[in-house]
LUMDRENKOL-130461 format. One record per residue (C-alpha): residue number from 1; x, z, y. Coordinates in steps of 0.05 Angstrom, whole numbers. Each point is the difference from the previous one (the first is absolute). Layout:
BEGIN
<pt pos="NUM" px="X" pz="Z" py="Y"/>
...
//
This chain:
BEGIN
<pt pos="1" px="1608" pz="1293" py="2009"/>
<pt pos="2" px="-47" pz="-54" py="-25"/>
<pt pos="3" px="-30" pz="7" py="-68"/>
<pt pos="4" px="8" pz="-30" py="-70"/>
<pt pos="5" px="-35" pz="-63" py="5"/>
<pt pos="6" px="-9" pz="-61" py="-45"/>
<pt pos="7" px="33" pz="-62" py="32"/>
<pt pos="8" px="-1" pz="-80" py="-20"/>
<pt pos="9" px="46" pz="-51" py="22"/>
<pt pos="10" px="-15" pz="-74" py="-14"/>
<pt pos="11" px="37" pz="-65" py="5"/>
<pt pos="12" px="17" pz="-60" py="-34"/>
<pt pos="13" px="37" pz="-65" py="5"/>
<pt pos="14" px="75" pz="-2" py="5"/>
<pt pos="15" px="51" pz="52" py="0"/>
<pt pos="16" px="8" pz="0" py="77"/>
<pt pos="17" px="-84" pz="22" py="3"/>
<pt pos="18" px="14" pz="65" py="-42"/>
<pt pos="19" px="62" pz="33" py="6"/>
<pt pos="20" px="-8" pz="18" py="63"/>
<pt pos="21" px="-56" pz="50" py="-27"/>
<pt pos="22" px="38" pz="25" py="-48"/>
<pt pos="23" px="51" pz="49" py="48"/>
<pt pos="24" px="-65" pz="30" py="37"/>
<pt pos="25" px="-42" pz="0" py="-65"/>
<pt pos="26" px="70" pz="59" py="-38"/>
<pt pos="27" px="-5" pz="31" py="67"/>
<pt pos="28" px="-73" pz="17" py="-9"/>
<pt pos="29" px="8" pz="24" py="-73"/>
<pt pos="30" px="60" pz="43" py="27"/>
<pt pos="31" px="-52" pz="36" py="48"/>
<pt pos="32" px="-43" pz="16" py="-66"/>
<pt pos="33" px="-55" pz="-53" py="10"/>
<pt pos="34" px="-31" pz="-40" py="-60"/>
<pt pos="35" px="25" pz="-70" py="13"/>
<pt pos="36" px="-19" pz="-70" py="-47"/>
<pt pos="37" px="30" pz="-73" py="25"/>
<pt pos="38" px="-58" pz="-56" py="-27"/>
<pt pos="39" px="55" pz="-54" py="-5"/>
<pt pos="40" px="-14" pz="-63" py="-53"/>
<pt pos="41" px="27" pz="16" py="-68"/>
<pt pos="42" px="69" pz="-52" py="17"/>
<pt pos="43" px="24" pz="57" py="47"/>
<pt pos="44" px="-6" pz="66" py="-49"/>
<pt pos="45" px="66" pz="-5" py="-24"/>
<pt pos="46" px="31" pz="5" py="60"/>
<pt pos="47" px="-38" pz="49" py="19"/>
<pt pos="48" px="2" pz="44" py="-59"/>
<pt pos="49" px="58" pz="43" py="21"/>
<pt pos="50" px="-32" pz="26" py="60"/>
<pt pos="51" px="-31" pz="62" py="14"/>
<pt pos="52" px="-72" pz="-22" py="14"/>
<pt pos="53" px="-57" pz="-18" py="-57"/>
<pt pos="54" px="-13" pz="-77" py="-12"/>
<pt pos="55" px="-77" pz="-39" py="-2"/>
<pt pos="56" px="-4" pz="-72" py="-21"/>
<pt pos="57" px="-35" pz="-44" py="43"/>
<pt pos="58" px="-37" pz="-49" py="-41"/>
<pt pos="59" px="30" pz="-69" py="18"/>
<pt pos="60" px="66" pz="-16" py="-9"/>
<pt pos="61" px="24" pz="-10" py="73"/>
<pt pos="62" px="78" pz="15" py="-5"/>
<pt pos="63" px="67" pz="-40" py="7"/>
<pt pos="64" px="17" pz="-3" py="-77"/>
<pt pos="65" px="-73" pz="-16" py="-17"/>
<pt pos="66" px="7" pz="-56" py="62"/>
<pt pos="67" px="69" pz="-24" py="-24"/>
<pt pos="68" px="-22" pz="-7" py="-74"/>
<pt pos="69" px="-58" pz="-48" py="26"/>
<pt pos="70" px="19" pz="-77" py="7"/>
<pt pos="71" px="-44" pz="-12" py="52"/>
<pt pos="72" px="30" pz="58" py="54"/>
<pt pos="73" px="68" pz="-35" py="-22"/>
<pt pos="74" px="-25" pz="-63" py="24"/>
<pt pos="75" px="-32" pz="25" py="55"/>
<pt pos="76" px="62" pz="35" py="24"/>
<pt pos="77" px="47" pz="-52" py="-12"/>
<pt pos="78" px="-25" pz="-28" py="70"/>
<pt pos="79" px="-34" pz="58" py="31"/>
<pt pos="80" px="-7" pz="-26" py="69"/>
<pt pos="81" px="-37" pz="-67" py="-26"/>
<pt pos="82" px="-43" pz="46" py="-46"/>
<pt pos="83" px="-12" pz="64" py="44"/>
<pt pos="84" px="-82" pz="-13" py="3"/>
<pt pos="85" px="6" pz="-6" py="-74"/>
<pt pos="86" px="37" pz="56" py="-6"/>
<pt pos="87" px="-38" pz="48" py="38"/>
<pt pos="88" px="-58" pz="-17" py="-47"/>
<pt pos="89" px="35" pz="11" py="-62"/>
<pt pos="90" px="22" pz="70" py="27"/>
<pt pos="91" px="-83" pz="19" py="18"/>
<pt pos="92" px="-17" pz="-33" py="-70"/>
<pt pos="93" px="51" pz="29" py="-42"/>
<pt pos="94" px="-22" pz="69" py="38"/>
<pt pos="95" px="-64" pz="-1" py="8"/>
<pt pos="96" px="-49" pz="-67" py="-10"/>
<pt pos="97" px="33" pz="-5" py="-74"/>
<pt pos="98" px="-51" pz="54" py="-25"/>
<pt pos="99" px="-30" pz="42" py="58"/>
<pt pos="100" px="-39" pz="46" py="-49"/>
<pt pos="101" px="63" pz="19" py="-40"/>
<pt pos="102" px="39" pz="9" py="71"/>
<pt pos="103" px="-56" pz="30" py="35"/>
<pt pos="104" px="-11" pz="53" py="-70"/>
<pt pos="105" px="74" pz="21" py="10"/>
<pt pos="106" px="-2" pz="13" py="70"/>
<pt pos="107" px="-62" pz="41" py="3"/>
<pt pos="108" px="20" pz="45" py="-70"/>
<pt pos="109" px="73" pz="10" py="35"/>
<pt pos="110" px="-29" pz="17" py="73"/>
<pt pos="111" px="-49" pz="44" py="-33"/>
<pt pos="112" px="3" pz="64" py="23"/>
<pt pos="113" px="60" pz="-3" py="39"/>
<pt pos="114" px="11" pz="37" py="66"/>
<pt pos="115" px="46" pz="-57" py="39"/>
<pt pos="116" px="12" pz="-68" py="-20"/>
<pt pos="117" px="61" pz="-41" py="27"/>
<pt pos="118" px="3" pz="-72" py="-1"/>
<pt pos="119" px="36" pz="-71" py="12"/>
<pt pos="120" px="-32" pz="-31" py="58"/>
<pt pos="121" px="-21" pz="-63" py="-34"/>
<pt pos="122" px="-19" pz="32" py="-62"/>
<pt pos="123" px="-43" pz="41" py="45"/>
<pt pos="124" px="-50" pz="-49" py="-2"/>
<pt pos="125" px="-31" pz="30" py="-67"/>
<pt pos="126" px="34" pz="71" py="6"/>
<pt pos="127" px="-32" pz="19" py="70"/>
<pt pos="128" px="-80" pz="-16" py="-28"/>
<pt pos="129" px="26" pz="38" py="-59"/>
<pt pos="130" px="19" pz="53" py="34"/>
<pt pos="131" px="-52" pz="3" py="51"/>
<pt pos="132" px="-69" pz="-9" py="-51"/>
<pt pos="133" px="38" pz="66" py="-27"/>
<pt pos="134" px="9" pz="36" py="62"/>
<pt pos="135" px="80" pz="1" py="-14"/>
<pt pos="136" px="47" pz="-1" py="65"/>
<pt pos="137" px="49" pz="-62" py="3"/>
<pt pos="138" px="68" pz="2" py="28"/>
<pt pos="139" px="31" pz="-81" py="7"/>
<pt pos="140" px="72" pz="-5" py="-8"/>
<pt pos="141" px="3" pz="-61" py="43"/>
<pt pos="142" px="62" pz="-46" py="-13"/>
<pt pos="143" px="-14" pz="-65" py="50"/>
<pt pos="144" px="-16" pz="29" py="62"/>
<pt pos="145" px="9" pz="-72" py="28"/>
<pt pos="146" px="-64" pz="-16" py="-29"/>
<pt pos="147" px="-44" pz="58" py="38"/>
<pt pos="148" px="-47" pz="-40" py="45"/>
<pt pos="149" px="12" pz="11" py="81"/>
<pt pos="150" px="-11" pz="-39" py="65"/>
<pt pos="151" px="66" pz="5" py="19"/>
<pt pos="152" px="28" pz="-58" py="-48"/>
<pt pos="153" px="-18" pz="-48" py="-53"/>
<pt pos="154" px="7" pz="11" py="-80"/>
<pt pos="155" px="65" pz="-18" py="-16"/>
<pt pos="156" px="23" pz="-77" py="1"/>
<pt pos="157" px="57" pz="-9" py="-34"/>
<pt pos="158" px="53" pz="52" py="13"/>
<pt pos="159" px="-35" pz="16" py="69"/>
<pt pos="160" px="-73" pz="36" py="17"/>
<pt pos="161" px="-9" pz="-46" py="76"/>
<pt pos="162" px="-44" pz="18" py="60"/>
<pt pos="163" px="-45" pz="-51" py="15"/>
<pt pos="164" px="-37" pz="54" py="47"/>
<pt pos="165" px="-50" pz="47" py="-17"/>
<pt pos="166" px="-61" pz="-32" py="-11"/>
<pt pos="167" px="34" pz="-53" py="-40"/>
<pt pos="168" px="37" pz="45" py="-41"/>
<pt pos="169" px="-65" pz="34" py="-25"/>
<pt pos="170" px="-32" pz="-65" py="-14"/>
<pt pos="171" px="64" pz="-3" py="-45"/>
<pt pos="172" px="-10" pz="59" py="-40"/>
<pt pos="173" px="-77" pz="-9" py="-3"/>
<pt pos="174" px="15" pz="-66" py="-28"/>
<pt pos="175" px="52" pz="17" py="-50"/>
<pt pos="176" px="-46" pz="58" py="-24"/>
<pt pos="177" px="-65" pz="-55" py="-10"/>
<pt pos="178" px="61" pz="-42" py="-36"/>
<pt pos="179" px="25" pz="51" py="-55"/>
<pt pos="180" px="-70" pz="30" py="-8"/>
<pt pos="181" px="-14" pz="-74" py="-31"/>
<pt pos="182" px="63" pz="-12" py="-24"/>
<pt pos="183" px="13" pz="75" py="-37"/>
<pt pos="184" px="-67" pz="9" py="-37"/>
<pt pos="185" px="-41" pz="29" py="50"/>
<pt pos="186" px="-56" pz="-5" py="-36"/>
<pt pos="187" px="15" pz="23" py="-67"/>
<pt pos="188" px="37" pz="67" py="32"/>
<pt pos="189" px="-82" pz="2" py="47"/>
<pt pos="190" px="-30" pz="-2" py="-62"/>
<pt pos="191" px="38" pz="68" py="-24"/>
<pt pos="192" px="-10" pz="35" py="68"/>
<pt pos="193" px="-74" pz="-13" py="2"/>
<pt pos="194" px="-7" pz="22" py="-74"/>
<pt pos="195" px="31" pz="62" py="22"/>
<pt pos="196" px="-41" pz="4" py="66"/>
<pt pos="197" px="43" pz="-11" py="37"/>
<pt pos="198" px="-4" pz="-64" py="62"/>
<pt pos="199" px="29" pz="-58" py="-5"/>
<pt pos="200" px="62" pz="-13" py="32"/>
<pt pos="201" px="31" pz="-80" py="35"/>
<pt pos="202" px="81" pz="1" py="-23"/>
<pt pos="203" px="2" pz="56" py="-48"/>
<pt pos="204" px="72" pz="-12" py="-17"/>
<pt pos="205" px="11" pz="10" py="78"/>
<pt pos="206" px="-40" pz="55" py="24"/>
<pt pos="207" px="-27" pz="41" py="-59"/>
<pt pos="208" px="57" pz="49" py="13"/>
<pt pos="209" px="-10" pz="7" py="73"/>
<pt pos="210" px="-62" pz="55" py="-20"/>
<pt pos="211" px="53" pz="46" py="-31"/>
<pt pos="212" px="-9" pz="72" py="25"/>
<pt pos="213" px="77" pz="1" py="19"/>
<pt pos="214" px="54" pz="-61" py="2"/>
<pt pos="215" px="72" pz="6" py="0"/>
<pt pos="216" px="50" pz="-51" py="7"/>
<pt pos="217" px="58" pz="-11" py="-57"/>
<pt pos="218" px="40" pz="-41" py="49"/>
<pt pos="219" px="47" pz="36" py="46"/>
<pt pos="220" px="-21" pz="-17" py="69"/>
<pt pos="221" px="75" pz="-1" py="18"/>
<pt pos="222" px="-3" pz="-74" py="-40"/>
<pt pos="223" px="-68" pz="-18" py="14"/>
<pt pos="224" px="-7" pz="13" py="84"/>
<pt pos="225" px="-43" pz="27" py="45"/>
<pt pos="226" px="-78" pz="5" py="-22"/>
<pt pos="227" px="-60" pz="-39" py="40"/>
<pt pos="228" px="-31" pz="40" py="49"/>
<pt pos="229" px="-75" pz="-15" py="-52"/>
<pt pos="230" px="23" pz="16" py="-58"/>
<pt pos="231" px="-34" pz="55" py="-42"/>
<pt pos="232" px="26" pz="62" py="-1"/>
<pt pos="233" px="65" pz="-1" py="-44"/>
<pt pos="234" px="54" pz="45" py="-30"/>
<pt pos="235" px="70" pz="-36" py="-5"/>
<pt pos="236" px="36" pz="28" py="-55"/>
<pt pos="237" px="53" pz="-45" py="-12"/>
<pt pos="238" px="32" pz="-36" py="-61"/>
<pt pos="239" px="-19" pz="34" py="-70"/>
<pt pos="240" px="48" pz="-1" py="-53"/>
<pt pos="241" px="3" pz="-3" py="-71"/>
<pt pos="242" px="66" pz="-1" py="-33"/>
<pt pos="243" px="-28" pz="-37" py="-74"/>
<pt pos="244" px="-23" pz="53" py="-61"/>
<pt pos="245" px="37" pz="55" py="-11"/>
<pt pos="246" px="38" pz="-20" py="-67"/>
<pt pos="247" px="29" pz="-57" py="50"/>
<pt pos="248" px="19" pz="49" py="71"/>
<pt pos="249" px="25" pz="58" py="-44"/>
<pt pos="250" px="54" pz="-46" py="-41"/>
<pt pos="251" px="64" pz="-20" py="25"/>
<pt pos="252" px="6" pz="-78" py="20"/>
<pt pos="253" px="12" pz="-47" py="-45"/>
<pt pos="254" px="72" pz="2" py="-18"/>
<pt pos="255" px="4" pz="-82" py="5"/>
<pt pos="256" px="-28" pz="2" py="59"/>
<pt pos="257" px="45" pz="64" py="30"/>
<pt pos="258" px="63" pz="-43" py="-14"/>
<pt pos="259" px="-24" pz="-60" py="29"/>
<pt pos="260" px="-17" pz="38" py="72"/>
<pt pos="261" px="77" pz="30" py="-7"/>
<pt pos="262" px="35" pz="-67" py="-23"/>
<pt pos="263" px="-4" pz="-22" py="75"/>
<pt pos="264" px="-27" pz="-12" py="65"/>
<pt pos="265" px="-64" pz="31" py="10"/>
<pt pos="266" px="-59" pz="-57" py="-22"/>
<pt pos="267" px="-53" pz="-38" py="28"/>
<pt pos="268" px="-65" pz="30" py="-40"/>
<pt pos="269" px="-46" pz="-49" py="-20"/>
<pt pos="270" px="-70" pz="22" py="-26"/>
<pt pos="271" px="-75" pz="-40" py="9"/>
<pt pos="272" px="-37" pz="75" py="-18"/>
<pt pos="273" px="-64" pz="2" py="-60"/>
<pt pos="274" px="-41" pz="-58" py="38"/>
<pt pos="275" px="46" pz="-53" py="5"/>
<pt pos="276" px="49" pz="2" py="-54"/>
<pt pos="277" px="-43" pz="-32" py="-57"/>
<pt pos="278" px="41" pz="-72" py="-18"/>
<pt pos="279" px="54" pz="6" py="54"/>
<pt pos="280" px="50" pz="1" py="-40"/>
<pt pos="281" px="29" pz="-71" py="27"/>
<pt pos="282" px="-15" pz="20" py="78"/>
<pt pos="283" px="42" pz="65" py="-22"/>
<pt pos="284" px="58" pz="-50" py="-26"/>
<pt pos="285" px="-6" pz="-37" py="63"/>
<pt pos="286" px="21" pz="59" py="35"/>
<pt pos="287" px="55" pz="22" py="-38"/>
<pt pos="288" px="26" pz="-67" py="2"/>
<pt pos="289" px="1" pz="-6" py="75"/>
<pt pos="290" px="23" pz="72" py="15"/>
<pt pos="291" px="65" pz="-23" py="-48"/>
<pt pos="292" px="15" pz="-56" py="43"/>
<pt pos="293" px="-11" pz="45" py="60"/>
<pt pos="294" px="56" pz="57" py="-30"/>
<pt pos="295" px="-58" pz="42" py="-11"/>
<pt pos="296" px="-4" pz="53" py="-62"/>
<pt pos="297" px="-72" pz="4" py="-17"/>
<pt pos="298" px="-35" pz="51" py="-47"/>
<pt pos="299" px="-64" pz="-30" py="-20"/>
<pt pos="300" px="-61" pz="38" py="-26"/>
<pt pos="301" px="-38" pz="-49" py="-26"/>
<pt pos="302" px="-62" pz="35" py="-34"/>
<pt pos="303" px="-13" pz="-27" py="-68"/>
<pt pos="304" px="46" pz="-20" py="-57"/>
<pt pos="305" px="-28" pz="-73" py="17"/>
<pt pos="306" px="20" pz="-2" py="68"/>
<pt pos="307" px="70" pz="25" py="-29"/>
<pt pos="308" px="15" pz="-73" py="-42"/>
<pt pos="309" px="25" pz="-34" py="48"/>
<pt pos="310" px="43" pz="43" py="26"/>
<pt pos="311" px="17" pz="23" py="-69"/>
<pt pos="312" px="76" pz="16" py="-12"/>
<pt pos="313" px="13" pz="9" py="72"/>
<pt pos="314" px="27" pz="67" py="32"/>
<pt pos="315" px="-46" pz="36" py="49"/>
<pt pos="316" px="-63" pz="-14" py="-29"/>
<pt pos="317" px="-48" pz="40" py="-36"/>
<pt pos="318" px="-70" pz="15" py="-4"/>
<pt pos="319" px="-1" pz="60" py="37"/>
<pt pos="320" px="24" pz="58" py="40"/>
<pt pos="321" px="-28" pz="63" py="43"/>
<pt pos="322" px="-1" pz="-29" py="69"/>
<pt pos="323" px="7" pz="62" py="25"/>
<pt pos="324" px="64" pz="11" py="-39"/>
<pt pos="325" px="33" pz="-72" py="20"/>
<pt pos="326" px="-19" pz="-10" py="62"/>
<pt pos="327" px="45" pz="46" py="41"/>
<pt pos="328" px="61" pz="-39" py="-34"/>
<pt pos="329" px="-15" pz="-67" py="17"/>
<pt pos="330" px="14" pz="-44" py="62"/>
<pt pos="331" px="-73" pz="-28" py="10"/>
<pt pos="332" px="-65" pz="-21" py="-47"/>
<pt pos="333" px="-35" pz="-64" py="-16"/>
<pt pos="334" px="-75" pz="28" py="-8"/>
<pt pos="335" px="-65" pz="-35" py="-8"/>
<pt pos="336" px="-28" pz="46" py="64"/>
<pt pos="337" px="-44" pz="37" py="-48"/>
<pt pos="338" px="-12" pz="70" py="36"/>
<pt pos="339" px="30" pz="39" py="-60"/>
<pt pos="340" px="68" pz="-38" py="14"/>
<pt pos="341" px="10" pz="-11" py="61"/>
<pt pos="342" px="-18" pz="77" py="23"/>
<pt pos="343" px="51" pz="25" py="-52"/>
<pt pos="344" px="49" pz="-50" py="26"/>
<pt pos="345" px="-14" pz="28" py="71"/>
<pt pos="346" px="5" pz="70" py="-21"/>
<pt pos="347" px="69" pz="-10" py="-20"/>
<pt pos="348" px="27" pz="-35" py="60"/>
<pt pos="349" px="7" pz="-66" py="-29"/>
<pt pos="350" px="-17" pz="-68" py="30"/>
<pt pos="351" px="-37" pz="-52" py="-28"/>
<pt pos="352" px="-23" pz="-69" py="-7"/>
<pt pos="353" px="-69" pz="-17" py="-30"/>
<pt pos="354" px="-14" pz="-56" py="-37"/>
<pt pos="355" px="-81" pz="9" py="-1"/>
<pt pos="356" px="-42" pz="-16" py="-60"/>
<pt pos="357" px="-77" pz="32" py="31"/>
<pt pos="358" px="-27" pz="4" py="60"/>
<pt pos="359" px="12" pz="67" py="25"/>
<pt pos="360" px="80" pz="-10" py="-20"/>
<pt pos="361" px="-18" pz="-57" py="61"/>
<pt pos="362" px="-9" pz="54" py="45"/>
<pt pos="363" px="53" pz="51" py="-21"/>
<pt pos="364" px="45" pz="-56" py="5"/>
<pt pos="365" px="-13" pz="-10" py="75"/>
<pt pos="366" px="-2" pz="77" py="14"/>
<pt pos="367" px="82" pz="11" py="-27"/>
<pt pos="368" px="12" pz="-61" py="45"/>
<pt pos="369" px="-32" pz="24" py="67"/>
<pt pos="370" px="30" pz="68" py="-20"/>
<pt pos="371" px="69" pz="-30" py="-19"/>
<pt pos="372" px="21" pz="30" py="-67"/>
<pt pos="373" px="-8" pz="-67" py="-34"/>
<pt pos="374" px="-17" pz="-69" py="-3"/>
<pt pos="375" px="-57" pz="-46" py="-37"/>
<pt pos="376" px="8" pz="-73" py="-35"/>
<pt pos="377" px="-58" pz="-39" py="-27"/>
<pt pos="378" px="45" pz="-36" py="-59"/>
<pt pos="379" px="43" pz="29" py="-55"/>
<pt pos="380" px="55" pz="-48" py="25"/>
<pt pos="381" px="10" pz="36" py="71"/>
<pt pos="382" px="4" pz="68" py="-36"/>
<pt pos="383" px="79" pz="-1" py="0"/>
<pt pos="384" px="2" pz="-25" py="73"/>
<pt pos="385" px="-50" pz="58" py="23"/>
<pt pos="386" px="49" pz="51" py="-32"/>
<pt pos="387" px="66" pz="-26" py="25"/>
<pt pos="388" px="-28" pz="10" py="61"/>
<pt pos="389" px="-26" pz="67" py="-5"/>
<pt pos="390" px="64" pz="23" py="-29"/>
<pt pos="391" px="36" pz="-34" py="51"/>
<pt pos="392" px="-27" pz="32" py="62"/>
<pt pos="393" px="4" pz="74" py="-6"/>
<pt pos="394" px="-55" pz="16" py="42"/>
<pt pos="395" px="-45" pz="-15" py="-54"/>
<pt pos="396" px="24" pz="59" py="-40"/>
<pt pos="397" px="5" pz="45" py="63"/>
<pt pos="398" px="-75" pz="-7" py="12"/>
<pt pos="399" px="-31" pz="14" py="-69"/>
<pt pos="400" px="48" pz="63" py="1"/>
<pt pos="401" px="-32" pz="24" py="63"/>
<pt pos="402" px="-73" pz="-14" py="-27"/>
<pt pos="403" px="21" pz="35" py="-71"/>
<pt pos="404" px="15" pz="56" py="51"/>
<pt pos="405" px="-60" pz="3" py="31"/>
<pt pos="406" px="-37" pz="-5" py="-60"/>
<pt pos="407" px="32" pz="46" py="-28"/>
<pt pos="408" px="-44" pz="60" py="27"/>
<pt pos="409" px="-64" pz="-32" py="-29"/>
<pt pos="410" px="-31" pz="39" py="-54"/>
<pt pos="411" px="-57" pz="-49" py="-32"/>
<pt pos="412" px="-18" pz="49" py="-55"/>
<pt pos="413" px="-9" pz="54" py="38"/>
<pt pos="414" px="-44" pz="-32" py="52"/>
<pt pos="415" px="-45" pz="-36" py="-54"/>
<pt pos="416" px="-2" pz="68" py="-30"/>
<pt pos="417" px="-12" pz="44" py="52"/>
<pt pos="418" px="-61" pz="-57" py="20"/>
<pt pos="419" px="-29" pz="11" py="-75"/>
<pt pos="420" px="2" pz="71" py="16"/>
<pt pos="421" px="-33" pz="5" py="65"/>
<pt pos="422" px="-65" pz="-31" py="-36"/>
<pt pos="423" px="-9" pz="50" py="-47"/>
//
């Protein structure tokens, strides 16, 4: 049996970068270990109910602080226009904002801990934190399509291309050089040489491939067969969080009970924490065109802002556990964020992803060469991309078969048992 030890998990961001630490971060309390999550302050809330300690990290990086700021609602009103600009305001808001503050938080949090377990891209000031104090790091990695290998490009669009192997390093070399300018490179080499520690080229890229043990919170059911090169990895498979505990322990919202019993099963439509800031008219869009198809539609729409124009209809509130909606629908409208579309998957449903980031890019193109769903660029082929799906049942028959296969994946448990073996 492994002993007590003092454990730190740290993320930031959106919704969909820390939940799925959550799960594996009760499970390690539950075995009697000491555990803290350094989140921003915007996440304590929902984290309060949970078995494990809380740390503030220092600068405001979460999705209410984001969607409270004009300029990420700007931004994210055309995401694909503004992704370099985004990307900065995600390193700046996180780290180039005040690195002294950030940097202070990290190191008095880390302090003394025996394991530390972190977001890959956060990584890039966790792991010289962790390793100028001679703490362990365990990476939860969530975009394994980003890993660097010979045997394809970085992703391009909603496919990762061969262009051979000497050309597809030259990719990844290249995109490292790129976001090592682009993401603050400098600032975060500043930190690491103040803490004696080298500097790195693409921090936001590689800092977490020096972590003592990776594991993999995608199921590798969904995500396919691993490059020959790639470091060695742990696939644990989708990790789960079910929202805080005053929100899974209480019965569903009665409104919302009798609108999933008035009728036909619905089409769910949800854009997840990143991309449902001022979509309240693409939401009514939706609705709109699912009516004309002789679609029901429960929307879950995020914010009391995004509810306005879609106020006084039936079928749409704010929100709902996922987990407790999805098995009753007939298929879901998702932005492709991870959180989403893996708890969509888990229940057998198919989908169609409207994406709003880059990475939903490429989780759109995996449920399409996988079959459980479809992927439209505009808000206007939404309804078409669902008729279809529902149309053709093979759609439905596929995700079943992958909910069944990942159903023996135990993400916790690996990510636990990983945290364990470095004690």
């Amino acid at each position: 049996m492994s002993r007590i030890a003092r454990i730190v998990f740290a993320s930031c961001a959106y919704l969909g970068d820390v939940a799925p630490y959550v799960a594996p971060a009760n499970l390690l309390v539950e075995r009697g270990h000491e555990v803290t999550y350094l989140t921003p302050a915007g996440f304590h809330d929902a984290l309060a109910g949970e078995r494990f300690g809380l740390a503030t990290y220092a600068l405001d990086l979460s999705a209410a602080a984001m969607h409270a700021d004009p300029t990420h609602d700007r931004l994210m009103r055309h995401p694909f226009i503004n992704q370099t600009r985004l990307a900065q305001y995600w390193m700046s808001r996180s780290w180039s904002d005040d690195p002294a503050a950030a940097g202070a938080s990290l190191l008095e949090t880390i302090k003394g801990a025996d394991v530390v377990v972190t977001h890959p891209t956060f990584g890039s000031v966790v792991m010289p934190t962790a390793k100028h104090l001679g703490v362990p790091v365990v990476t939860g990695h969530l975009f394994p399509m980003m890993t660097p290998t010979a045997s394809w490009l970085p992703p391009i669009g909603k496919r990762s291309p061969s262009v051979g192997r000497p050309l597809n390093r030259l990719g990844w070399r290249l995109l490292g050089w790129g976001s090592g300018r682009l993401l603050h490179d400098k600032q975060i080499n500043q930190y690491r040489v103040s803490l004696g520690i080298e500097p790195l080229r693409g921090n936001t890229m590689r800092s977490w491939m020096s972590a003592d043990r990776t594991v993999l919170l995608v199921s590798r059911h969904y995500y396919g067969d691993a490059p020959p090169d790639w470091p060695e990895f742990e696939w644990g498979g989708f990790s789960h969080w079910a929202g805080p505990p005053a929100v899974r322990d209480a019965p569903l919202d009665p409104r919302i009970e009798e609108f999933l019993t008035a009728g036909e099963p619905p089409v769910l439509v949800t854009l997840g924490s990143s991309a449902a800031a001022g979509a309240g008219e693409a939401f009514a869009a939706m609705a709109a065109a699912l009516d004309r198809a002789g679609l029901r539609s429960l929307m879950l729409v995020g914010n009391e802002t995004n509810l306005e124009p879609l106020r006084g209809r039936e079928g749409a509130f704010v929100f709902a556990p996922l987990a407790r909606v999805l098995p009753r629908v007939r298929s879901a409208v998702v932005s492709g964020a991870l959180g989403t579309i893996a708890a969509a998957l888990a229940a057998g449903t198919p989908v169609v992803v409207q994406p709003q980031l880059f990475d939903q890019v490429w989780h759109g193109g995996r449920v399409e060469d996988l079959g459980v769903g479809r992927m439209v660029w505009r808000t206007r082929d939404v309804a078409k991309a669902v008729v279809k799906v529902d149309g053709d049942g093979s759609y439905r028959r596929r995700a079943q078969a992958l909910a069944a296969k990942m159903a023996t994946e135990d993400a916790p448990t690996v990510l636990a048992n990983a945290v364990e073996s470095l004690l």
